[in-house]
Each structure stands twice: as structure tokens, then as C-alpha cells.
C-alpha positions in Angstrom: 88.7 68.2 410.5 91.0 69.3 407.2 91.9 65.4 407.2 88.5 64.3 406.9 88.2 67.0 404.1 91.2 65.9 402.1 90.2 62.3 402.6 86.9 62.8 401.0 88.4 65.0 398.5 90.5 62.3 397.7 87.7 59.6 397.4 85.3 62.0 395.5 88.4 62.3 392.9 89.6 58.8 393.1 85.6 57.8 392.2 85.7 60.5 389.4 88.8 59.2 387.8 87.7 55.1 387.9 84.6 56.8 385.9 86.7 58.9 383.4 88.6 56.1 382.6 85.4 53.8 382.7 84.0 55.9 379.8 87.6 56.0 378.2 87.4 52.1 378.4 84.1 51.9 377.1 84.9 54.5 374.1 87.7 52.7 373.2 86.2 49.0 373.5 83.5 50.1 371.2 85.9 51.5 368.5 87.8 48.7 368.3 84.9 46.4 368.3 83.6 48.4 365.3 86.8 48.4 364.0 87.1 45.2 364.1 83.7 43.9 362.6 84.9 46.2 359.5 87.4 44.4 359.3 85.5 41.1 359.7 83.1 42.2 357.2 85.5 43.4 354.1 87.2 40.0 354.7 83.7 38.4 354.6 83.1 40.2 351.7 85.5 39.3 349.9 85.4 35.5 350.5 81.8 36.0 349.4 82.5 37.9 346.1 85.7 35.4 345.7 83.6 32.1 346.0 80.3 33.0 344.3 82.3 34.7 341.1 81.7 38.0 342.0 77.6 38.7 341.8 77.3 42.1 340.8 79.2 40.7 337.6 76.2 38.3 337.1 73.7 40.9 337.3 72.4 40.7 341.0 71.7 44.3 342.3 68.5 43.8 344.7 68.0 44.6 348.1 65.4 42.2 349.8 63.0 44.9 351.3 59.6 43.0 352.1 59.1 39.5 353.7 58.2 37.0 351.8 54.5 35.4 351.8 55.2 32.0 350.7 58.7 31.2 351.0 60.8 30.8 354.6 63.0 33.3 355.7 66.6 33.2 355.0 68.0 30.8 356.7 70.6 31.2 359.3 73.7 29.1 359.1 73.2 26.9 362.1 69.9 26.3 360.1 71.7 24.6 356.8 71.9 21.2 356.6 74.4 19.3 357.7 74.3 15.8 355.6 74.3 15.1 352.2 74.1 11.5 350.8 75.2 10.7 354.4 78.1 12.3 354.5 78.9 15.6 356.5 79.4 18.8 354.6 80.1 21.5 356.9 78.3 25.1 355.8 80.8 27.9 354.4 80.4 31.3 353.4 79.7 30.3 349.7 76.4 28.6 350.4 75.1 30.9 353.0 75.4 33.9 350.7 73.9 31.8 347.9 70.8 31.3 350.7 70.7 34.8 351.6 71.1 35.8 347.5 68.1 32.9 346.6 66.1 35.1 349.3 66.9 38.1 347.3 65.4 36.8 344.3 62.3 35.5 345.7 61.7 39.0 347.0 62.5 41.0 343.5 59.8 38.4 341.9 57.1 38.6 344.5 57.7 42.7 343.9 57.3 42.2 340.5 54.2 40.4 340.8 52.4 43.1 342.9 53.9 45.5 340.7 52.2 43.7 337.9 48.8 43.3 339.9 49.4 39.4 340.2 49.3 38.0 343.4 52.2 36.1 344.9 51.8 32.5 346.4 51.0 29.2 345.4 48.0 28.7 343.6 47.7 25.0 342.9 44.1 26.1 341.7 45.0 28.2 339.0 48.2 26.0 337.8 45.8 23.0 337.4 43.2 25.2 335.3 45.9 26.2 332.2 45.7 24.5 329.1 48.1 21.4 327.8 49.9 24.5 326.1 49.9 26.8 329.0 51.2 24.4 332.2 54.7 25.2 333.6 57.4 22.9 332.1 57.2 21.1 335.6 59.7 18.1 336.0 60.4 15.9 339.0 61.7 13.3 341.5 59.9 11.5 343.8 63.1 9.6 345.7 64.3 13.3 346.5 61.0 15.6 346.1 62.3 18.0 343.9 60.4 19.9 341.2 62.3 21.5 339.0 60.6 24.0 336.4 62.8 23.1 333.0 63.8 26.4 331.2 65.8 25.7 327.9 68.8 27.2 327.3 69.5 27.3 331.0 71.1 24.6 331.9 68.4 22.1 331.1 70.3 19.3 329.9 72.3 19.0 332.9 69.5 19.1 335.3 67.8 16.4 333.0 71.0 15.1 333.3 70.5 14.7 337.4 66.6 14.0 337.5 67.1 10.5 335.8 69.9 9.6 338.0 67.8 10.7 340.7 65.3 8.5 340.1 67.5 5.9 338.4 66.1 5.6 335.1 69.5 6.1 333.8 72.7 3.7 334.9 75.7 5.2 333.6 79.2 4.8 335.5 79.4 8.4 335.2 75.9 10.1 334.8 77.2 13.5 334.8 78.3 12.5 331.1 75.3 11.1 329.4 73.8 12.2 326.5 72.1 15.4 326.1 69.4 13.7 323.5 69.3 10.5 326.2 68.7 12.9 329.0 66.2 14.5 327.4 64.4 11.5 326.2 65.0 9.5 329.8 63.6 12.7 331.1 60.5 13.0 329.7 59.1 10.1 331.4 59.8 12.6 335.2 56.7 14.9 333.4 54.4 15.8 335.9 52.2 15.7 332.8 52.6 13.3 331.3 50.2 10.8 332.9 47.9 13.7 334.4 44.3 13.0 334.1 41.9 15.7 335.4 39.3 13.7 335.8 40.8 11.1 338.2 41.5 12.2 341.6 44.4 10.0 342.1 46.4 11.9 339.9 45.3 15.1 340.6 45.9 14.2 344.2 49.6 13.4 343.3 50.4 16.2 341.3 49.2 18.4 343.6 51.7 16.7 346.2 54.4 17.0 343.5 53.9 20.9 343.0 52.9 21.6 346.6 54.9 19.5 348.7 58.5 19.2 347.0 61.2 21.6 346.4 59.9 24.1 344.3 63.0 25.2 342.1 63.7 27.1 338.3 66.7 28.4 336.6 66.8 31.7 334.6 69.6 33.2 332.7 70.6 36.7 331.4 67.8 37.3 328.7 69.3 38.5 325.9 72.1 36.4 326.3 70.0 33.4 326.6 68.4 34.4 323.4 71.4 34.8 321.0 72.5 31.2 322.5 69.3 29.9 321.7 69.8 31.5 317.8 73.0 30.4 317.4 72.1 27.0 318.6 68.9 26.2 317.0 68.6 28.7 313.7 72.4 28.1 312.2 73.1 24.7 310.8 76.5 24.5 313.3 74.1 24.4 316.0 72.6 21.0 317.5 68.8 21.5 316.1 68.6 19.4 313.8 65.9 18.8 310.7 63.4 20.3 312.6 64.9 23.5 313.6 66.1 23.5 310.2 63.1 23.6 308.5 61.7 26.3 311.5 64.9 28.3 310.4 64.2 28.1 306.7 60.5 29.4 307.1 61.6 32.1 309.3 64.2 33.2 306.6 61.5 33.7 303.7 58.7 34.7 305.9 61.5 38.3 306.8 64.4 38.0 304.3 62.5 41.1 302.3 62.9 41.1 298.6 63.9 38.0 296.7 67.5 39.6 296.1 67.7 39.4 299.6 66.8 35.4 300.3 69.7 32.7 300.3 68.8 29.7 298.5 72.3 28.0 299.0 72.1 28.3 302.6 68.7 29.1 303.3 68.8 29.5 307.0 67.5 33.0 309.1 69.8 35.6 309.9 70.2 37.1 313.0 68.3 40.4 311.5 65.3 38.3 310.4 65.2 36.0 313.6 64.5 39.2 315.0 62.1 40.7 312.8 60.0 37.4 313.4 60.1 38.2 317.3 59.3 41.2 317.0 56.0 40.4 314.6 52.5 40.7 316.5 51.3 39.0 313.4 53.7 35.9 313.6 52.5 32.3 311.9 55.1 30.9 313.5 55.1 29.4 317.1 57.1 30.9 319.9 59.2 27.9 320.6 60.5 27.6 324.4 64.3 28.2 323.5 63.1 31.8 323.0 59.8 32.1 325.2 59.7 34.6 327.8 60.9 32.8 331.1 57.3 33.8 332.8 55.6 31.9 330.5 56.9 28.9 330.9 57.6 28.9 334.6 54.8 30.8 336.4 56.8 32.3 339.3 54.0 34.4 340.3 51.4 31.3 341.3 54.3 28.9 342.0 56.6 30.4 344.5 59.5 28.5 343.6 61.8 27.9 347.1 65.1 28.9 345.1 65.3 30.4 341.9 68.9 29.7 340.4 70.7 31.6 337.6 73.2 29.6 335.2 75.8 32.5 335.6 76.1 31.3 339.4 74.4 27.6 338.1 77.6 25.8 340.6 77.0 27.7 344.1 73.0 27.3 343.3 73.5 23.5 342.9 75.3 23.4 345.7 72.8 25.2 347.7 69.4 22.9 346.2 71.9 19.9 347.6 71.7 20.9 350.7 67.8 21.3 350.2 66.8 17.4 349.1 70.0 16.1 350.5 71.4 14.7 347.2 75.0 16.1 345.8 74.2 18.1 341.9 77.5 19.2 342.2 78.7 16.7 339.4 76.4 17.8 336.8 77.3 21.5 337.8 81.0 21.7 338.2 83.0 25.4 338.1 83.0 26.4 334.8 86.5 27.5 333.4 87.5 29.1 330.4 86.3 32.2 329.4 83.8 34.0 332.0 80.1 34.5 331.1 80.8 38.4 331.8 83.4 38.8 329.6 81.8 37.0 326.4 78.8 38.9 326.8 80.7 42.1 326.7 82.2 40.9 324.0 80.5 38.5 321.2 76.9 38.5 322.6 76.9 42.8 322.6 77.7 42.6 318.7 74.5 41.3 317.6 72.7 43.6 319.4 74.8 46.6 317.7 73.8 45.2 314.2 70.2 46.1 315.0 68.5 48.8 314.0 67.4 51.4 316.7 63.6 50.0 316.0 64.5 46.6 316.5 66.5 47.4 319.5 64.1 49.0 320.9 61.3 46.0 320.5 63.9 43.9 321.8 63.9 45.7 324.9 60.0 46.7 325.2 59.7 42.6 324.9 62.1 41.7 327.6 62.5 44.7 330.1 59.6 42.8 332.5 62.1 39.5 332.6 65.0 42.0 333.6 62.9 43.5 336.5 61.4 40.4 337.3 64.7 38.0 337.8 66.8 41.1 339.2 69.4 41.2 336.1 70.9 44.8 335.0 68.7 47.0 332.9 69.7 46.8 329.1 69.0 49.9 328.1 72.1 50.8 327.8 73.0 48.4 324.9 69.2 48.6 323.5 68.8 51.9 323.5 71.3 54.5 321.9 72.0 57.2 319.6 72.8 56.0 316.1 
């Protein structure tokens, strides 16, 4: 009897102990497996950061929180294509975070837009009602059915650069090194307005094919910084604009030099001061040109639902991602930039002409582009707009 009493004993406690030490097991399995994926994910992390030049230095800080409407999910990487030009080109870290960070971008627009009462999603309707004036600076190709939304000052040149070797209008042993006035001549015949007629359905047919049916894709680029490239470019005679630019400059600097003690006549040109003044002037005469227009105006993101919007301060990892989309390499016309980073000239050069501004100016400057910064995801300005004196 006592045997049969110890020998159960013993089994209740042996069965006991394998599930102590079950739990023990599992415990442990799960801390090491959560150990682990810390681990997996700081390395991650850090690949990511390392190959894409660091994002939070190129202004990204949204959160996708909403699913898209228009756009497809972000794709997983088994989901990436695997060819290019018929070569294989295996997916890496770099252009599946640039996937998941297009995804990003798409969903801090399409918030903007509802935040703005606009409605997101293509709206072929609505693109093919606005004036000559008012259409979306739409280029394309037809051999790789890409439609690219050309933004100036943001990379346009290059992308020119690769529409007319795309469709080879342009035979250069080296494409990636032609012309900026060739590409942009070459590329005006890849307009999808140029030979749009309204009133024949044939070519309302194919436009709509063109904006509807291709990859949908525009670039953007830090706002301000954009804009003091696009003054120093175009408004001082060391920049590449030429006699017409000149003249634009000239008119600008009479029209808001003040006082005629204050007007150059040797080197009648607009300052930086006056170049804003004429922003800033609801009563303007003189045209907004597109090196300077509000990237919503020219683009349309609300009623186009690009598929990738691209920002030059991560211009190489982008190309490389809209590659894998039409399946031709842009990687020549994009290559890694060197030199001095974007991040660090514009805490350095680009912040001066801000903090040469008045506090009123300043503050126009930012009540005129605070919607692009919101829109595109970039870092507030305020800081450098607005402060004490």
C-alpha cells in the first residue's frame, strides 16, 4: 500500500517538474527570441539609416496611419521585382525601406488632402478640365509607361535627362551626361500636352491611358531650400538663366528696391531681400514662374495619386526604387551624391538668408509654405522662420 503511495507521489512530482521546467523553457525561449529580434531590428535599423542617408536628416518624420484609397499597399519584399533590363537584381534592405518610406508619403499627402477638404484619388475628370496654365507639368514614356510630374529645381534635368533615352530621342554614348538645355529641349517633345486636342477622342483617349495607366511618379524637395536654389540660380547673373531671367530679375529689382538710392544700376539684378518682397506681394505684376511655384500647383497630388513620390535629398534610393517599378535602371542619371551633404549646407549657407529677413518677411515666408511642409512630410520651419529678434 505505502509503495503504491510513494509511486504515485513520485509520478505526480515527476509530472509537476517536466511542467515547471516546461514553463521555464517556454519563458526563457520567448526572452531570447525577443532578445534576439532586438537585436535583429537595431541591426536592421541601422543598415536602413546607413543606406538611405539617414531619413530623419532629410526631413521624414511620418507615421503611415490610414490605408491608402488609391495607391497599393506597401509591398512586401518577396513582392519587388526581380529583373531589370533583364538582368537580376536581388531586393536589399535599401529599397524595401524606400518602398515602405514611398508608402509613408502617399499617406501624409492623402492626410493632407482631407485635411484640406480635397478628396484623394485619381480624377482624370478634373485633371482634363484645367486650363493650358493650370495642367500638371506631366511628362512621359510610352516604351516604359512612366509619367513623371516635372518639378524644377528638383532634379528635373536629370529625369529629362532619362525620359529621352527612354524613349530614344537622344543617342549619346553616355546619356547620363547630356546637356541640361538638350534634355530640356529633347524633352519637350515627351509633353503629354503638347499634341492634346480636346476635341478629338483619340487623344483624349491616350492621355487618359498616359495619366491613368502608367507609373504615376513626382519629386519634391525641402521648400525653402529649393527656393534659395532656385534664386541663386535664376535671379544672380552666376546662375544659368540667362537673358530671360535676367530681364525677370531686373524688373523684380525696381518693382521692390525702395527708394532710388537704394536701386543698382551697375548691376541691376534683385536681391535676395527684394526677391522676397515680390513673393510675398498679393498685388504682384509679375508671374509666379515654376522654379518658385508651390509644388501643389504644379503637380496636383491630391487628384493624381502619384504611385511614388521621390524627394531629391534621398533622389538615388528613389531612382532605384521607380527601377524596379518600369523595369528600366535610372540609377545612372541618379548616382550617390558626394561632397558636402544636403543637411549640412542647409544648416549652414541656406539658414543665412533666412536670418537676413525681417521677422514680417519671415513670417510670410512661412504662412506661404507651411501647407508644402505638412503636405510632403518635411520638418516644420518655424523654428528658423519664426523667432525673437
Amino acid at each position: 500500500m505505502i509503495s503504491k503511495i510513494l509511486t504515485k507521489a513520485t509520478g505526480i512530482t515527476l509530472v509537476a517538474f517536466c511542467v515547471i521546467m516546461l514553463y521555464i523553457s517556454s519563458e526563457w525561449s520567448i526572452k531570447t527570441l525577443k532578445g534576439r529580434n532586438k537585436v535583429n531590428n537595431r541591426l536592421l535599423k541601422s543598415t536602413q539609416a546607413d543606406q538611405v542617408g539617414r531619413i530623419s536628416k532629410c526631413g521624414e518624420s511620418r507615421t503611415a496611419t490610414i490605408a491608402l484609397e488609391s495607391p497599393s499597399p506597401t509591398p512586401q519584399r518577396s513582392q519587388l521585382p526581380t529583373t531589370m533590363n533583364g538582368k537580376i537584381v536581388a531586393a536589399n534592405p535599401s529599397e524595401e525601406l524606400m518602398a515602405i518610406v514611398g508608402y509613408e508619403r502617399l499617406a501624409g499627402v492623402q492626410r493632407g488632402c482631407h485635411v484640406n477638404n480635397e478628396q484623394f484619388g485619381l480624377d482624370l475628370d478634373a485633371i482634363l478640365k484645367l486650363t493650358p496654365a493650370q495642367r500638371p507639368r506631366y511628362y512621359f514614356s510610352d516604351k516604359y509607361r512612366l509619367l513623371l510630374c516635372e518639378v524644377p529645381k528638383c532634379g528635373s534635368t536629370s529625369w529629362k535627362r532619362a525620359l529621352v533615352t527612354m524613349e530614344e530621342i537622344a543617342h549619346e554614348q553616355y546619356p547620363e551626361k547630356i546637356g541640361g538645355g538638350e534634355a530640356h529641349t529633347l524633352g519637350a517633345y515627351l509633353n503629354v500636352w503638347r499634341n492634346f486636342n480636346k476635341s478629338d477622342p483619340a487623344s483624349v483617349a491616350k492621355t487618359k491611358e498616359r495619366i491613368s495607366d502608367y507609373t504615376r511618379v513626382m519629386t519634391v524637395r525641402e521648400p525653402l531650400e529649393r527656393l534659395v536654389s532656385a534664386y541663386k540660380d535664376k535671379m544672380l547673373p552666376t546662375g544659368s538663366g540667362g537673358a530671360s531671367f535676367g530681364k525677370m530679375s531686373q524688373r523684380i529689382h525696381k518693382a521692390y528696391a525702395g527708394g532710388i538710392e537704394n536701386r543698382i544700376t551697375e548691376v541691376a539684378h534683385a536681391s535676395w531681400k527684394e526677391f522676397v518682397r515680390y513673393l510675398l506681394d498679393k498685388n504682384r505684376t509679375i508671374y509666379i514662374d515654376a522654379h518658385w511655384q508651390l509644388f501643389s500647383k504644379m503637380c496636383y497630388p491630391c487628384i493624381s495619386a502619384y504611385h511614388h513620390i521621390a524627394k531629391l535629398e534621398t533622389i538615388h534610393y528613389d531612382a532605384q526604387y521607380v527601377s524596379r517599378l518600369i523595369d528600366y535602371d535610372l540609377s545612372p542619371f541618379f548616382p550617390a551624391s558626394k561632397g558636402v551633404s544636403r543637411h549640412r549646407k542647409w544648416s549652414t549657407e541656406y539658414q543665412n538668408y533666412f536670418k537676413s529677413l525681417s521677422k514680417e518677411d519671415r513670417e510670410g515666408l512661412y504662412a506661404m509654405y507651411m501647407e508644402q511642409y505638412d503636405l510632403f512630410g518635411y520638418t516644420n520651419p518655424k523654428s528658423l522662420l519664426i523667432r525673437d529678434e
